[in-house]
C-alpha positions as CSV (number, residue, x, y, z in Angstrom):
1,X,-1.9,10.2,-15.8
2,X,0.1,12.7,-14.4
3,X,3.4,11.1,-12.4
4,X,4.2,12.5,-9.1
5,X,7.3,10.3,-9.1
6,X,9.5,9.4,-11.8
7,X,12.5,7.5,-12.4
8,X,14.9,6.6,-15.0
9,X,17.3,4.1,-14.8
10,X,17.5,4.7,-11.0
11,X,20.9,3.0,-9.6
12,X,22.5,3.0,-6.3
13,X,24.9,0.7,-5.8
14,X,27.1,-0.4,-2.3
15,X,30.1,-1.8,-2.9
16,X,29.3,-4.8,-5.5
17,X,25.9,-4.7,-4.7
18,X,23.1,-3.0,-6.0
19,X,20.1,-2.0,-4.3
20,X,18.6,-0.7,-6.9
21,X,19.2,-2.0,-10.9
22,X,18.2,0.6,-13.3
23,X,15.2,1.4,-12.0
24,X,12.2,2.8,-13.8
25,X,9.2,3.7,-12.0
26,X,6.2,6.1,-12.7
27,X,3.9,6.9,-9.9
28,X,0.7,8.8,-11.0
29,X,-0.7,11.7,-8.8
30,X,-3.4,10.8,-6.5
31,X,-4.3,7.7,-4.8
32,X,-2.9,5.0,-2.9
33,X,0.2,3.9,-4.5
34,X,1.9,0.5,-2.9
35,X,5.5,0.0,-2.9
36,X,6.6,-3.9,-2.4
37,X,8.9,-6.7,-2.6
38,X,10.9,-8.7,-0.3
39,X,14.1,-8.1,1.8
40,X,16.5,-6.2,-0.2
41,X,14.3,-5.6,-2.9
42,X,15.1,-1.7,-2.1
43,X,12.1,-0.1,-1.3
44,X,13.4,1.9,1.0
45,X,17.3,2.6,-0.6
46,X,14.3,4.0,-3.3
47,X,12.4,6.2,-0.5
48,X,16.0,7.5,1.0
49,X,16.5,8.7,-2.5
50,X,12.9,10.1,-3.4
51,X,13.8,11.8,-0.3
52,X,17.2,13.4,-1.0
53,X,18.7,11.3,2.0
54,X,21.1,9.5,-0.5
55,X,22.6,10.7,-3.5
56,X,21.6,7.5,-6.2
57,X,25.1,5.9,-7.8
58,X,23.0,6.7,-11.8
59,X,20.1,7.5,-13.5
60,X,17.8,10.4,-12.5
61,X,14.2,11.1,-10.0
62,X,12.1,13.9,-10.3
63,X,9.2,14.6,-7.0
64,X,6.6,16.3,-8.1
65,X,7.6,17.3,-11.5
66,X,11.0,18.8,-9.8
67,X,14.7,17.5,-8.8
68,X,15.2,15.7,-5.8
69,X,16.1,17.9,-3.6
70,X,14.3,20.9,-5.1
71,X,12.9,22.8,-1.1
72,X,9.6,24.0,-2.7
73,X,8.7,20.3,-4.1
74,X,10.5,18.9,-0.6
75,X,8.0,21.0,1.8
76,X,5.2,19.5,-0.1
77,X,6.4,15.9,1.0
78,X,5.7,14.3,4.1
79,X,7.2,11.0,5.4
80,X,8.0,8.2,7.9
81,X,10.3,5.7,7.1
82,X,11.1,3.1,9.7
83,X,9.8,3.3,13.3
84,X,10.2,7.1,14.3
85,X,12.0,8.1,17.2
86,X,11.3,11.8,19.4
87,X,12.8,12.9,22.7
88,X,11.0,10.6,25.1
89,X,10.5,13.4,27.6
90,X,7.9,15.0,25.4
91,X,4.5,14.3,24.9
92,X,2.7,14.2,21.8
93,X,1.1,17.4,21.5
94,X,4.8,18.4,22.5
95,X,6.4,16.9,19.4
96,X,4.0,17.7,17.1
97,X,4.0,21.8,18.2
98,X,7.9,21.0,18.2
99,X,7.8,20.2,14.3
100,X,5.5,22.8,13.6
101,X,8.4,25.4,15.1
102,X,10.9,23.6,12.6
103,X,8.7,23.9,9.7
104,X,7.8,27.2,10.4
105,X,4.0,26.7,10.8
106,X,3.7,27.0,14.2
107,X,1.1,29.7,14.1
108,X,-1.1,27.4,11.5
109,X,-0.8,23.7,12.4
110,X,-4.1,22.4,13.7
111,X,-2.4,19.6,15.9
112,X,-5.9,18.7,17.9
113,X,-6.9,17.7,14.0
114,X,-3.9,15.7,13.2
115,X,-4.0,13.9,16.8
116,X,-7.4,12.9,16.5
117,X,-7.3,11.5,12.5
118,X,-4.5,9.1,13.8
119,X,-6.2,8.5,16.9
120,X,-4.2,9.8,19.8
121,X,-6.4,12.5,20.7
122,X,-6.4,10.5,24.5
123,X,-3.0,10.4,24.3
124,X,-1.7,14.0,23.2
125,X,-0.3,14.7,26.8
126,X,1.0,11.5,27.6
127,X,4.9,11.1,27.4
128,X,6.1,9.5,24.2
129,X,8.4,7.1,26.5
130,X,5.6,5.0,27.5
131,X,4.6,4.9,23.7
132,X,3.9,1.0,22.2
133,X,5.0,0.5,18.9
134,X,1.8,1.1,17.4
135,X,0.9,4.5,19.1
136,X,4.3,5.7,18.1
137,X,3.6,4.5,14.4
138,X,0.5,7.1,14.7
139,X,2.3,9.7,16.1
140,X,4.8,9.5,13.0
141,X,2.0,9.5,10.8
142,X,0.7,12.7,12.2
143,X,4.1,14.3,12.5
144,X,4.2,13.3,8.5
145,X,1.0,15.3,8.0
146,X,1.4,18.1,10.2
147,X,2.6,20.5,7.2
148,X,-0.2,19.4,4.7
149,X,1.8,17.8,2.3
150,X,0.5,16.9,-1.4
151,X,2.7,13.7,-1.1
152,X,3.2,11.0,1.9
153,X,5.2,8.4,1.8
154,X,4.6,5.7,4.3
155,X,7.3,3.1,5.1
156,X,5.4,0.2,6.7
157,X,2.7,2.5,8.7
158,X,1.2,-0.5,10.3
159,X,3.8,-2.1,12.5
160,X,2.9,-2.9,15.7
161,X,-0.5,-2.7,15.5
162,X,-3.3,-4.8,16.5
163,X,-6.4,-5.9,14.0
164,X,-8.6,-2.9,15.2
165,X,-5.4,-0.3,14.7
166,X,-4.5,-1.9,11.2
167,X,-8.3,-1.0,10.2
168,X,-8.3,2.6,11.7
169,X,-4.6,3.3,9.4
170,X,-6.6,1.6,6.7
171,X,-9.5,4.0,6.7
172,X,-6.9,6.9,7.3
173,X,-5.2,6.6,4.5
174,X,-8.0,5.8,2.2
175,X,-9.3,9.0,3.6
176,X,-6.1,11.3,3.0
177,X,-6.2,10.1,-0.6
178,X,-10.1,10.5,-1.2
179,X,-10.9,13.3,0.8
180,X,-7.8,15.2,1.1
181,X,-6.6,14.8,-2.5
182,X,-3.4,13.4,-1.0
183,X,-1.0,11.2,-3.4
184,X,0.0,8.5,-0.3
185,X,3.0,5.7,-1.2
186,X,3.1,3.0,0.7
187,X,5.4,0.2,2.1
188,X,4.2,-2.8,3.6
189,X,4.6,-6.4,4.4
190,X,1.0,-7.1,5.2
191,X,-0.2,-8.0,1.1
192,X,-3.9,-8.3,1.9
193,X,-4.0,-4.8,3.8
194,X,-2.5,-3.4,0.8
195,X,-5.0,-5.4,-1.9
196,X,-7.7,-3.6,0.7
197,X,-5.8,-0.3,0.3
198,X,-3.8,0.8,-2.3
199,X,-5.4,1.8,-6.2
200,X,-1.6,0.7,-8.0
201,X,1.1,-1.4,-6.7
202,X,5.1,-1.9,-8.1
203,X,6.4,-5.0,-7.0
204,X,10.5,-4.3,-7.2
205,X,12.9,-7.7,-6.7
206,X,16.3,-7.3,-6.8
207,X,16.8,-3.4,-7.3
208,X,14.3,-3.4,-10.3
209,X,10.4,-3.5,-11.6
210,X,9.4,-6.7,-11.7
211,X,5.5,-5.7,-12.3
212,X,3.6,-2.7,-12.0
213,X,-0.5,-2.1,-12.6
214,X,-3.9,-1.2,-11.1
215,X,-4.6,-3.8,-8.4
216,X,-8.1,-4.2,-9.9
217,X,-6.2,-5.6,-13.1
218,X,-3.7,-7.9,-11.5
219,X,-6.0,-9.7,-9.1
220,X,-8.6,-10.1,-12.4
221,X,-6.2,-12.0,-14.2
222,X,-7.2,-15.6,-13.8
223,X,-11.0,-14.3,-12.7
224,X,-13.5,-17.3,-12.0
225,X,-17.1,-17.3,-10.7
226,X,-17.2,-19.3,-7.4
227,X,-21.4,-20.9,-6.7
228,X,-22.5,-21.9,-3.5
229,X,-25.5,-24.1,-5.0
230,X,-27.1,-27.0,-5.2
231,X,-27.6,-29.7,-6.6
232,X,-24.2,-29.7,-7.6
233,X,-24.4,-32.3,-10.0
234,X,-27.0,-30.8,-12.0
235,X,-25.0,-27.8,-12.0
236,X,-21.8,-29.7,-13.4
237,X,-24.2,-30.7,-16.2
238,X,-25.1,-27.4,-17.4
239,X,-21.5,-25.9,-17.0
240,X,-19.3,-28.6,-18.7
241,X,-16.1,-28.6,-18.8
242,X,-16.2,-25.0,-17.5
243,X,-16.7,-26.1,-14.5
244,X,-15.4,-27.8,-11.5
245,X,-15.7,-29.1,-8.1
246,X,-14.1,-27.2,-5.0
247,X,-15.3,-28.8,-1.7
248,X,-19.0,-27.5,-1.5
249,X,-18.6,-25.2,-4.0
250,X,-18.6,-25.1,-7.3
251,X,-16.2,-22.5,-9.5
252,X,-17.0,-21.6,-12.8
253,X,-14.5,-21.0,-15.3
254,X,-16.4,-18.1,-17.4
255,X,-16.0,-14.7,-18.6
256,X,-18.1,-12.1,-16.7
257,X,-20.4,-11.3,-19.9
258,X,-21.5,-15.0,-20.0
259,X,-22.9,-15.0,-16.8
260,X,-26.4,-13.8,-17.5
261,X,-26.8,-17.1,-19.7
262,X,-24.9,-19.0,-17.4
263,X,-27.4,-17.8,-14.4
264,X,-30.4,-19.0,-17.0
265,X,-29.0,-22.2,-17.8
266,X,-29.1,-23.2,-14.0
267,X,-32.4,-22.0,-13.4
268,X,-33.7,-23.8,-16.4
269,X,-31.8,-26.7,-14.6
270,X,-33.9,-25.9,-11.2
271,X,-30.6,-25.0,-9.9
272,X,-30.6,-22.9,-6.5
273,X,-28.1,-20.2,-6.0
274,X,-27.4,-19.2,-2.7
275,X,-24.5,-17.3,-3.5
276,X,-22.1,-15.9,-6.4
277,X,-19.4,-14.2,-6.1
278,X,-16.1,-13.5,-8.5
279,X,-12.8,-14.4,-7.1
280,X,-9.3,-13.2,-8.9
281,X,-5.5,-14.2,-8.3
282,X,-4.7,-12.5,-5.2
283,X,-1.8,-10.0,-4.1
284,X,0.3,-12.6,-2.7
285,X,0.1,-14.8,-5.0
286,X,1.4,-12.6,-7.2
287,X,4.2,-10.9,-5.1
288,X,5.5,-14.6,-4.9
289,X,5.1,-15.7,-8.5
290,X,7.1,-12.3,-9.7
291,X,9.6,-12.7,-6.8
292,X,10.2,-16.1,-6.3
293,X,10.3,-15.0,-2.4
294,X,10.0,-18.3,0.3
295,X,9.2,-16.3,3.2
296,X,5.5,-16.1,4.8
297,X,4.0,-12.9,4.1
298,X,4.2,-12.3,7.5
299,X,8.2,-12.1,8.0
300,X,8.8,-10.1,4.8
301,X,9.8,-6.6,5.8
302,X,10.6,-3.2,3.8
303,X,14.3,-3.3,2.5
């Protein structure tokens, strides 16, 4: 794989603490590439950096196979970190054709595209100061995109947003990164938006890596076959001690190559399957086993 990101015993430190512990992180090109961890865990003390916002305290990132820092590398970057803020007298299509002018792509910037991918097209001419949340979390993601970046980083995209808005970002991003060829990082608190999302995750704690791996992989570990059959009791005959009783279901303790003869066993059994499915360990259960973190998912927040 070829790392659009790389660090080496990345440190910043504030006073006597230290947002980020010797961190080293490799983030391949392409994709959807989640960033997470609880409060302070220094996602975004790591995006300042990537960024050339802050200077780190030791170690070394390269962006794009360049320094931090380096202008050609930077103008291929896009970003939005935090809730953006734009004159609240403008509208829109006003701040968007406003970066364009400071990027020098005035001429070229297809705003109507970038509007309409985020879904403000109905909004373009509407003054940003009557902007919720969640409409100005769009317009940052636009503004992000407006110079056709190779590499977006995305500090919690989805804030403010209701179900139906969380699913349109969803799509959005999958389609930057599948149709565009776009490498997209992102930040979030919402764990099951990012299991739906992202190809990798890092999960950092304390300034450093705590695990790191194709969400396919991590979610497999611990794999079982969950049965929605019946009887059940004939079913608990045939699968033994590899089996066990959840409610109305039953889940089967097996590998996925010993299905097939599991599947026979039950028919031989008259066994009636109405439904079969594999279920893994998911994200958050994971996120909390590698950071010990208390919190609900819901009230954990980039730091």
């Amino acid at each position: 794989m070829t790392a659009v990101i790389e660090t080496r015993g990345l440190t910043k430190t504030y006073g006597t603490v230290r947002a980020l512990d010797g961190l080293d992180l490799s983030i391949p090109r392409g994709g959807v590439y989640g960033v997470l961890g609880p409060n302070g865990a220094g996602k975004s003390t790591l995006f300042r950096i990537l960024l050339g916002l802050i200077r780190p305290t030791d170690g070394t990132a390269n962006i794009m196979n360049g320094p931090v820092g380096d202008i050609a590398h930077m103008r291929l970057t896009g970003s939005m970190i935090e809730t953006p803020r734009y004159p609240p007298y403008m509208t829109a299509r006003q701040v968007l054709r406003w970066l364009a002018l400071e990027h020098g792509i005035a001429g070229t910037a297809d705003i109507p595209l970038w509007l309409d991918r985020v879904g403000l097209s109905e909004a373009a001419d509407r003054k940003v100061r009557g902007f919720s949340v969640g409409m100005m979390q769009r317009l940052g993601v636009a503004a992000a995109l407006i110079s056709k970046p190779e590499l977006i980083i995305l500090d919690e995209p989805t804030s403010g947003m209701d179900p139906p808005g969380i699913q349109e970002m969803r799509a959005l991003i999958r389609s930057l990164a599948h149709d565009d060829g776009l490498t997209v990082i992102l930040a979030s608190h919402q764990l099951l938006e990012v299991q739906r999302v992202c190809d990798r995750v890092a999960i950092l704690n304390k300034g450093r890596l705590v695990r790191e791996g194709a969400v396919s992989e991590l979610t497999a570990v611990g794999e079982r076959l969950r049965l929605t059959l019946s009887p059940i009791g004939d079913a608990m005959i045939a699968l033994g001690d590899k089996g066990s009783v959840d409610g109305d279901v039953v889940m089967a303790d097996i590998k996925r190559h010993e299905a097939p003869d599991l599947f026979r066993a039950l028919i031989e059994k008259g066994v009636d399957v109405t439904e079969a499915r594999w279920v893994g360990t998911d994200l958050e259960a994971i996120f909390f086993t590698e950071t010990g973190a208390v919190q609900a998912p819901e009230t954990i927040h980039a730091g």
